[in-house]
C-alpha positions as CSV (number, residue, x, y, z in Angstrom):
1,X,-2.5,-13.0,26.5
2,X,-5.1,-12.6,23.7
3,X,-5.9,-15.6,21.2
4,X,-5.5,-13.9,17.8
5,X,-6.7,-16.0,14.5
6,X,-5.1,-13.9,11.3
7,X,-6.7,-14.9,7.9
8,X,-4.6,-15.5,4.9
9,X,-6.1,-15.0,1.0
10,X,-4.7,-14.9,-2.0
11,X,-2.2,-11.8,-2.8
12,X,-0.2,-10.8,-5.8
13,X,3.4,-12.0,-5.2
14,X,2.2,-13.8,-2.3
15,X,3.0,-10.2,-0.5
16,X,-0.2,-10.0,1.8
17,X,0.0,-13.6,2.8
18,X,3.9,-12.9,3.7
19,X,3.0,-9.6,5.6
20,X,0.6,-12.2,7.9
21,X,3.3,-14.5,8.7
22,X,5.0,-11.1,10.2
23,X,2.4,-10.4,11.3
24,X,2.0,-13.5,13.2
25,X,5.4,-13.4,14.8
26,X,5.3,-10.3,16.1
27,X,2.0,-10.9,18.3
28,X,3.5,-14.0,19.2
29,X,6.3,-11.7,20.4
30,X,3.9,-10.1,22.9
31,X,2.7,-13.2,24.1
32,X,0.0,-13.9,22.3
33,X,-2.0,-17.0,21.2
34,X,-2.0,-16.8,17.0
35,X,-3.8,-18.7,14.5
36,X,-3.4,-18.6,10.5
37,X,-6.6,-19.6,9.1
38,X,-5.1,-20.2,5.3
39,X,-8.5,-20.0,3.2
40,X,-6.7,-21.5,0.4
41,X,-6.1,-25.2,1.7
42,X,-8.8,-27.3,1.3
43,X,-9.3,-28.1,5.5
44,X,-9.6,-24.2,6.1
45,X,-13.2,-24.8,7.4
46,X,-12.0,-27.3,9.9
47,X,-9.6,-24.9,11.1
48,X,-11.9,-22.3,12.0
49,X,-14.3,-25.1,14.0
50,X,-11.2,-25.4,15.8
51,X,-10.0,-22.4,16.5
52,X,-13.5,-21.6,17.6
53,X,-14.3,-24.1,19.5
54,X,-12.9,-21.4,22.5
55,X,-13.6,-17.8,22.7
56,X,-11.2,-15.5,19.9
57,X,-10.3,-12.0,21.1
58,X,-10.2,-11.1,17.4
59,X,-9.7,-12.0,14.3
60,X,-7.6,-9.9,11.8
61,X,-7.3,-9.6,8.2
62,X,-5.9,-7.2,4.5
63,X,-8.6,-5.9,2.8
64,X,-11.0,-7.5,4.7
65,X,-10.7,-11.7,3.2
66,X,-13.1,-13.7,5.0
67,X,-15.2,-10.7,6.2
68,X,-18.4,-12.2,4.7
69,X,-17.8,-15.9,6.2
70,X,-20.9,-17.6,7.3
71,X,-22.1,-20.5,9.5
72,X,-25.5,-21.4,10.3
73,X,-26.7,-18.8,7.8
74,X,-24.9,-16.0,10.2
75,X,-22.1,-14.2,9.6
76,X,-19.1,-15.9,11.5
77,X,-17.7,-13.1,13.3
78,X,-21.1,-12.4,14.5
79,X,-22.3,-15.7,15.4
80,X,-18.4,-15.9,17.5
81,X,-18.8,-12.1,18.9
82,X,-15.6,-11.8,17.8
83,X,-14.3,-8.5,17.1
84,X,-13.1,-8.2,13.0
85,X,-10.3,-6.1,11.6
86,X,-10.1,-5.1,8.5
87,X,-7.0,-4.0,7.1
88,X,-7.3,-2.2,3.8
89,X,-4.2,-1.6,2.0
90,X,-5.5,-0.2,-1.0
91,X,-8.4,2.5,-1.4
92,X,-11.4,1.4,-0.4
93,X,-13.6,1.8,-3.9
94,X,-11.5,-1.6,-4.4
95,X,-13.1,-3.3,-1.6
96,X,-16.9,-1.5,-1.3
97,X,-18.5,-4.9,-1.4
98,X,-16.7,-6.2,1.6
99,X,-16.9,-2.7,3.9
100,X,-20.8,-3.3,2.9
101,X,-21.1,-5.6,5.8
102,X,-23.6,-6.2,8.8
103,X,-20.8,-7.4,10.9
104,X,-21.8,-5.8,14.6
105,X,-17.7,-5.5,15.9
106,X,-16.1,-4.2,12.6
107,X,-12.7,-2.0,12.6
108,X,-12.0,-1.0,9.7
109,X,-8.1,0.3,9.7
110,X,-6.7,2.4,6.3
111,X,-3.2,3.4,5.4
112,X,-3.8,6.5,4.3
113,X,-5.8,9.7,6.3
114,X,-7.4,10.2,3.0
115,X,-8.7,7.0,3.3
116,X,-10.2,7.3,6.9
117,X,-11.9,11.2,5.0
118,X,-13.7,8.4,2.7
119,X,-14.9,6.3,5.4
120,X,-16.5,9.1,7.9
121,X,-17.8,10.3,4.6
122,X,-19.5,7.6,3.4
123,X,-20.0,4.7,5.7
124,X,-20.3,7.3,9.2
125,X,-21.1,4.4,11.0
126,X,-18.3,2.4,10.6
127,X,-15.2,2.2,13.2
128,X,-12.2,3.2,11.1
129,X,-8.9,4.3,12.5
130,X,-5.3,4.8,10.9
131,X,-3.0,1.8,10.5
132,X,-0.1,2.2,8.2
133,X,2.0,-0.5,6.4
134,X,4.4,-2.2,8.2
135,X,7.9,-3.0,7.1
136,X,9.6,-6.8,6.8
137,X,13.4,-7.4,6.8
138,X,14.7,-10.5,6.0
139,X,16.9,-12.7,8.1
140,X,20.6,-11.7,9.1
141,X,22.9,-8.9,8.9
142,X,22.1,-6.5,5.7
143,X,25.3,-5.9,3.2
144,X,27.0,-2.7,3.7
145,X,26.3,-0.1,1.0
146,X,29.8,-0.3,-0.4
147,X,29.7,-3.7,-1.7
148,X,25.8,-3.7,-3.5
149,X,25.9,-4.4,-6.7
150,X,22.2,-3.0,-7.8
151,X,22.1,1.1,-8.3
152,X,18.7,1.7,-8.6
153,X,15.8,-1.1,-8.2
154,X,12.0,-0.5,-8.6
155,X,9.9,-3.3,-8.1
156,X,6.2,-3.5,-9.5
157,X,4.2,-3.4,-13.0
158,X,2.5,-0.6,-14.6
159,X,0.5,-0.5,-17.4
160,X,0.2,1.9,-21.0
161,X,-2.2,4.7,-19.2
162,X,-3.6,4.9,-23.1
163,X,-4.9,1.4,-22.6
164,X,-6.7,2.6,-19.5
165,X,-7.5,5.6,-21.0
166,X,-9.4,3.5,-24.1
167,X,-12.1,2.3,-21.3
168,X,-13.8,5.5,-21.0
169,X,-13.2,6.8,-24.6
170,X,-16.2,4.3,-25.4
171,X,-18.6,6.5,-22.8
172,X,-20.6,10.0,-23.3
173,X,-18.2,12.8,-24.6
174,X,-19.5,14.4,-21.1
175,X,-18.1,11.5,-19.0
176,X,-15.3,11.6,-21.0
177,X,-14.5,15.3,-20.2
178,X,-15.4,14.6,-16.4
179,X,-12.6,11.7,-16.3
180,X,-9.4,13.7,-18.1
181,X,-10.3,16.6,-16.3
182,X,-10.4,14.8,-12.7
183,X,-6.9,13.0,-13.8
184,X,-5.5,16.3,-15.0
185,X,-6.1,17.8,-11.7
186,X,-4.6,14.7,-10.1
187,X,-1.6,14.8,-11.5
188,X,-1.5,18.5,-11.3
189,X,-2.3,18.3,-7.5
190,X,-0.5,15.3,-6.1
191,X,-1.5,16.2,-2.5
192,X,-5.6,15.7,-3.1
193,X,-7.2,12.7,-2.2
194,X,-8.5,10.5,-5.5
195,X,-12.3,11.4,-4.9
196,X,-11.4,15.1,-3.9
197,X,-9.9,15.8,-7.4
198,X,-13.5,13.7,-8.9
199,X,-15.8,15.6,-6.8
200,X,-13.8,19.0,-7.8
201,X,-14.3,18.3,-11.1
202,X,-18.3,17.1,-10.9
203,X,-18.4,20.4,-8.5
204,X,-16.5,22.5,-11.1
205,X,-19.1,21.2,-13.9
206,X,-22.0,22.3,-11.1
207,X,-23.1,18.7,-10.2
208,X,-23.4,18.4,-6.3
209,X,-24.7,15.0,-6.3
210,X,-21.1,13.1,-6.3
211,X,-21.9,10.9,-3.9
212,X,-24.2,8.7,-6.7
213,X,-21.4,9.1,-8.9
214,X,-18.5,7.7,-6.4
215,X,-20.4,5.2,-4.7
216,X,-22.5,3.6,-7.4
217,X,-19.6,3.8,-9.9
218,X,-16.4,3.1,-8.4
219,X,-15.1,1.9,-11.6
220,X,-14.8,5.7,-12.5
221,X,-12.7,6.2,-9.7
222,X,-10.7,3.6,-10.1
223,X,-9.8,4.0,-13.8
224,X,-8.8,7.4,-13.0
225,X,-7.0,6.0,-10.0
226,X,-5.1,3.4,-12.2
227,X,-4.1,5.9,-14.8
228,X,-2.6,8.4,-12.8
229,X,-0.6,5.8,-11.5
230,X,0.8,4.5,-14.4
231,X,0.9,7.7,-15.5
232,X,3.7,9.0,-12.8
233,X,5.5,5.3,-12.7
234,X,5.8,6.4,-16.6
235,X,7.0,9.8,-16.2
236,X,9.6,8.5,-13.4
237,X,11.8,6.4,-14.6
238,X,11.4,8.0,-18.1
239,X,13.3,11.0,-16.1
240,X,15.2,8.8,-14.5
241,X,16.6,6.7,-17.7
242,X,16.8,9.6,-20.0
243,X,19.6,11.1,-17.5
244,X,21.6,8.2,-18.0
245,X,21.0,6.2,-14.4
246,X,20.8,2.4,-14.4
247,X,17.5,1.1,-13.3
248,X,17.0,-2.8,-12.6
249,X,13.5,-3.6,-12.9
250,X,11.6,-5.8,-11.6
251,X,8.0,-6.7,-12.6
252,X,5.8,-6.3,-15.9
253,X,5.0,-3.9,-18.4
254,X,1.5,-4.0,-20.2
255,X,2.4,-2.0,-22.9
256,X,2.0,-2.8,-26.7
257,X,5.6,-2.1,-27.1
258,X,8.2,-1.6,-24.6
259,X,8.4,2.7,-24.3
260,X,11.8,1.8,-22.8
261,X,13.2,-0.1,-25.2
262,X,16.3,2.0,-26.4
263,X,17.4,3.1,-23.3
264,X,19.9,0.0,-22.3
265,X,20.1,1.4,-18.7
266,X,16.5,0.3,-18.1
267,X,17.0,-3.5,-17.7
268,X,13.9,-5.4,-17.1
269,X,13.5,-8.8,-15.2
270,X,11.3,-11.3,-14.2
271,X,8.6,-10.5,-11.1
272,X,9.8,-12.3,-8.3
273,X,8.4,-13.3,-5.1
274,X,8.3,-10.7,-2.2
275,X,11.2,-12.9,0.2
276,X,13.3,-13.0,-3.6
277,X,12.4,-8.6,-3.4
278,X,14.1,-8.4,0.0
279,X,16.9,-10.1,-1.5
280,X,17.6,-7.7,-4.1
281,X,16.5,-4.9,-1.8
282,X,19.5,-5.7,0.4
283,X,21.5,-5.7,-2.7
284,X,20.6,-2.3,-3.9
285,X,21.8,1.3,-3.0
286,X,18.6,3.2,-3.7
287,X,15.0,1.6,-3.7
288,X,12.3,3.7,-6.1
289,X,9.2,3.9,-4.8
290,X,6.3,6.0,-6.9
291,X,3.1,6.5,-4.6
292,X,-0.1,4.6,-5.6
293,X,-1.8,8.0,-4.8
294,X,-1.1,8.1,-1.1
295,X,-1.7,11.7,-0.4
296,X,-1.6,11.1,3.1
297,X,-0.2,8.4,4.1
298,X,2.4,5.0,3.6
299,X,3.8,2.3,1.6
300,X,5.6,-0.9,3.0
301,X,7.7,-0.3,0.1
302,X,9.5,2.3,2.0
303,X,9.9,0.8,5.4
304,X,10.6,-2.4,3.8
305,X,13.4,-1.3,1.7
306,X,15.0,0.9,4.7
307,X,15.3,-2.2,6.8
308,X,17.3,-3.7,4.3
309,X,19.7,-1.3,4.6
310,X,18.8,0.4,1.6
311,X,18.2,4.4,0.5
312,X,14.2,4.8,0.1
313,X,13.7,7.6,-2.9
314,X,10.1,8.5,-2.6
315,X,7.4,11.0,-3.6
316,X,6.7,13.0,-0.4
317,X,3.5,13.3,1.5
318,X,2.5,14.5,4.7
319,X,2.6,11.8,6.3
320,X,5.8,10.8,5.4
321,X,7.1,14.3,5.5
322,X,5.7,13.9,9.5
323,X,8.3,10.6,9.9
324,X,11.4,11.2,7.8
325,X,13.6,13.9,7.1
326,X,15.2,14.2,3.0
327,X,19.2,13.3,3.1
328,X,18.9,12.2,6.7
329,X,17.4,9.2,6.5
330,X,14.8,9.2,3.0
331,X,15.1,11.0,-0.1
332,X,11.9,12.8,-1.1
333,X,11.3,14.7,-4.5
334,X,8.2,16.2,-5.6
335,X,6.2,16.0,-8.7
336,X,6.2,19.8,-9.7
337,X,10.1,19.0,-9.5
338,X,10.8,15.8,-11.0
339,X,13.6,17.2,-13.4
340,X,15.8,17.7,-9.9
341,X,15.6,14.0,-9.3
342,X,18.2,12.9,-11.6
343,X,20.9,14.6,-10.3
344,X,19.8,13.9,-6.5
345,X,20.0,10.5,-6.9
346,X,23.0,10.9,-8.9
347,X,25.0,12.7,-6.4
348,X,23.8,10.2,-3.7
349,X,25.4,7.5,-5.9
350,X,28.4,9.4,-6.3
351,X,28.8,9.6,-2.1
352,X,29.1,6.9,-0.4
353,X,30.1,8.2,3.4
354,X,26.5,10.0,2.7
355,X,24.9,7.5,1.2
356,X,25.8,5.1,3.9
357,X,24.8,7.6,6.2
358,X,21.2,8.1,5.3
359,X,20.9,4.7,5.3
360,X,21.6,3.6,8.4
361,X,20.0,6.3,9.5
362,X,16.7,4.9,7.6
363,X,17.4,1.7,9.1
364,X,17.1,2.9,12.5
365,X,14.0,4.8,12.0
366,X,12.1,2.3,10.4
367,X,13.2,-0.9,13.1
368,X,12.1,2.0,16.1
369,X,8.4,3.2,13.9
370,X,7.8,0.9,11.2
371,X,7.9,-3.1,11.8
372,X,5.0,-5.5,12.2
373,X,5.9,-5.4,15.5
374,X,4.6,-1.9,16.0
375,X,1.7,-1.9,13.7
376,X,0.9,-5.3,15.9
377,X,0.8,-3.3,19.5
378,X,-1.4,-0.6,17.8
379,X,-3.7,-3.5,16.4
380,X,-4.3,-4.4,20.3
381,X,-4.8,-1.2,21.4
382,X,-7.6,-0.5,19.0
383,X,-9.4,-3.6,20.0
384,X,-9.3,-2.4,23.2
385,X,-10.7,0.9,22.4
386,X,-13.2,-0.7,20.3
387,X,-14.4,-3.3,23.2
388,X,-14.9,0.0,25.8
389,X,-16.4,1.9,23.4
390,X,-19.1,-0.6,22.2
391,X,-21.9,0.4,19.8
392,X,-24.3,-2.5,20.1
């Protein structure tokens, strides 16, 4: 039995903090002593003099909260010997500040293989290992496909990619070039990593020394990485509505003016809260998902919405392409192919002994691969490896 303490931050929708609960549970399913360290309530300090007050196998947290904690003038985790987990769940440019640490027993885990490239690039001295998302269902049976009322449901908020656009038109004419090239070869080339497309580019222009230009400027990258999101959310469901199929959404848009607005089959709502999201998942037929720029790798959004019973549609990568198979349990479609999407889901719609079919198939896959219960025995296991394998 291990004593686990999981740290819990602030998240938009409350999803991270939710995913630690799970997270929670499941260890405690293996026997496991677990602590939740909330570092929003005021007695959080208290807590840790608690929980510390005996030795902690680890301590475990998304994109790496409480990494830089102190006591005494020493990094906690350091001062405890306790082993750290960091779980990034976004690239890391977002979180270069916190992978910048001096803490001696450091994992750093990423949810994409492009992610772990980054890490041995940059930071070759840091433990990083693979860790995808892992899936929550909510309580009790899921409804049966033939009685869900929601056709199509994509949860999330996107943004005009002209508004993110406008914040490097103010910069040289030569950054300028460098940044629409680098998201016109992303968008072009859905399977390369976010910094490969910015370092083709910079190589493409003859400048070798990327490695100022990604590390001491991550805001480039992540401009580029925000519009090319937006970017394909945009051009998805435009395909999607202009075909005729309903889409409930759920979340905001930051546009000036609603691009959507004549198409009545695009009906927006309020964001909800992630347990209200399972709720409507388990309500739904077919769950969007558009990758955040995953080229290798996962998004709960797919697990999550499979375990509610649910069809995942997806954008395909490798690594999903490695875990599910299209019309057996997940539908993929590809980006130089988005005019076929339509009439796949369409014709899924239209079928429901199929459509039942690939989701119970889904289902399946995802309780055996894909829970918090999973990613929770892999968690251990790298501990382990971590504690024979010690670097200092």
């Amino acid at each position: 039995m291990a004593r686990i303490v999981l740290l819990k931050g602030q998240s938009q929708y409350n999803v991270l903090r939710i995913f630690i609960d799970y997270l929670g549970k499941a260890f405690k399913q293996l026997g496991d002593e677990v602590f939740i360290i909330d570092l929003m309530k005021s007695q959080w300090t208290k807590d840790l003099q608690d929980v510390f007050s005996q030795a902690c196998d680890f301590a475990f947290a998304f994109n790496c909260i409480g990494v830089d904690l102190e006591a005494n003038n020493e990094l906690l985790f350091n001062l405890t010997n306790t082993a750290y987990v960091g779980c990034l769940v976004d690239h890391p440019i977002y979180h270069l500040q916190r992978i910048n640490t001096n803490l001696n027993k450091l994992i750093l885990t990423c949810v994409d293989y492009s992610h772990i490239e980054f890490l041995c690039t940059y930071y070759p001295l840091k433990r990083a290992a693979f860790l995808p998302h892992g899936g929550s269902i909510k309580e009790g049976n899921p409804k049966d496909q033939r009685v869900r009322e929601i056709d199509v449901l994509f949860g999330g908020s996107f943004k005009d990619p002209n508004l993110i656009r406008n914040e490097w038109l103010i910069l040289p004419k030569t950054v300028i070039s460098i940044m629409d090239e680098a998201v016109e070869y992303l968008l072009a080339n859905p399977d390369k990593s976010l910094e490969g497309g910015f370092k083709f580019v910079l190589q493409s222009k003859s400048f070798y020394g990327e490695y100022g230009m990604l590390m001491n400027n991550p805001a480039f990258l992540q401009l580029v990485d925000g519009y090319v999101r937006s970017y394909r959310r945009y051009r998805c469901i435009e395909e999607l509505i202009k075909s005729g199929i309903e889409i409930d959404f759920y979340g905001s848009l930051e546009w000036k003016k609603n691009p959507f607005e004549k198409y009545k089959n695009f009906r927006i709502h309020n964001s909800v809260g992630f347990n209200e999201m399972l709720s409507l998942m388990e309500n739904s037929k077919v769950v969007l998902n558009v990758l955040p720029n995953f080229s290798n790798g996962s998004h709960e959004r797919i697990f999550t919405s499979m375990l509610q019973g649910a069809i995942s549609v997806t954008d395909k990568n490798q690594y999903l392409e490695s875990q599910f198979n299209d019309e057996e349990d997940i539908l993929f479609y590809s980006w130089d192919k988005i005019e076929l999407l339509p009439a796949k889901i369409k014709d899924i719609l239209a079928d429901e002994e199929k459509r039942n079919y690939i989701a119970l198939n889904g289902m399946q896959k995802a309780k055996e691969n894909h829970t918090w219960l999973q990613r929770a025995k892999k968690i251990k296991e790298l501990v382990e490896i971590s504690n024979v394998f010690k670097t200092t």
